[in-house]
N, C-alpha and C positions, 0 to 999 in steps of 0.2 A: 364412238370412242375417238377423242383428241390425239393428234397425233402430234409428238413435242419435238421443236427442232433449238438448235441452237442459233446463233447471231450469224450471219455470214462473216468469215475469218478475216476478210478483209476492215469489218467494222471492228473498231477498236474500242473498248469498253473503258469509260472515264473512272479515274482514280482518284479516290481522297488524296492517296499520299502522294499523289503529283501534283496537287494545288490544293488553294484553301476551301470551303465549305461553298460559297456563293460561288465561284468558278465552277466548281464540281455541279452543283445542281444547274449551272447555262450550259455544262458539258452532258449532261446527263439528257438535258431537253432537248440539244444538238442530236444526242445519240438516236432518240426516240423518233423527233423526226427524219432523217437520216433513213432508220429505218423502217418507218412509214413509207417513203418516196419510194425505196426500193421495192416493196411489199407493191405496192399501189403498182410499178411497171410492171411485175409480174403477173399479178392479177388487178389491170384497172377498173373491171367493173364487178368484181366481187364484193357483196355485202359484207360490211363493219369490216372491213380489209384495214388494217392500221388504227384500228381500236384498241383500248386496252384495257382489261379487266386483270379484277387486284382481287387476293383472299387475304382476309388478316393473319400474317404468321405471327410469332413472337412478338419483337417492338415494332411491327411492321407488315409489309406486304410484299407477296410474294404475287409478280404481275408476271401475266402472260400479253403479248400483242394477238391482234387476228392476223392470219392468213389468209386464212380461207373459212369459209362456212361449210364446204364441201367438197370437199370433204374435211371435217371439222379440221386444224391443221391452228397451231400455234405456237409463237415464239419464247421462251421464255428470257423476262429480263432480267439480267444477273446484275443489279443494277444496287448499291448500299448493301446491303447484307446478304443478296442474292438470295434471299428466299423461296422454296418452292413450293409449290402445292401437295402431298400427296398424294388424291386422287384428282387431279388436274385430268389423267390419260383417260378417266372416269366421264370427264363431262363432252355432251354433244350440243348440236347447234340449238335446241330449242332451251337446252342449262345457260348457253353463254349467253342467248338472246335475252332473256330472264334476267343476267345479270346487266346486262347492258341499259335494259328498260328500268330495271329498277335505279341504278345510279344515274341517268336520265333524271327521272320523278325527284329521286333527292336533291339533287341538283336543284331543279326547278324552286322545290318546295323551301329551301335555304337560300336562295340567289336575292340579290336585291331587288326592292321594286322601287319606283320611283316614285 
């Protein structure tokens, strides 16, 4: 069972309606890594520590970052429409690796080749 935290309060979560759309998504990817680096001092040698997995909500995705594996431990991004997962508290580390591995694969299978 996942256990879901919020953003550290010190991180400041980027706004549409404080800038335009293209701002917003270089603030958004600011934010991500931001708090990746944090995540990573915390735990630097924990697996997929600063990874992100996405469920499709609505017009969108509802993402959590890793924490930790172990004990399963994830962030949720309140990030566009803030989406969540329902049973997000649901999944463990062999669910998240699953999804990890699979957008991996897809990845691969769509990326360019030369």
């Amino acid at each position: 069972m996942a256990e879901i935290f919020d953003h550290p309060k010190e991180m400041k979560i980027p706004s549409l309606a404080d800038t335009d759309f293209d701002n917003y998504e270089k603030e958004c990817e600011k934010f991500k890594s931001d708090l990746k680096d944090f995540l990573l001092k915390r735990n630097p040698k924990g697996k997929n520590v600063g990874e992100i997995v996405g469920f499709p909500m609505g017009d969108g995705y509802a993402q959590y970052m890793i924490a930790s594996m172990k004990p399963m431990q994830l962030v949720h991004l309140k990030l566009g429409d803030a989406w969540d997962y329902p049973y997000v508290h649901k999944m463990n580390a062999k669910d998240i690796q699953t999804l990890l591995d699979r957008d991996k694969a897809m990845a691969k299978l769509f990326s360019k080749k030369d």
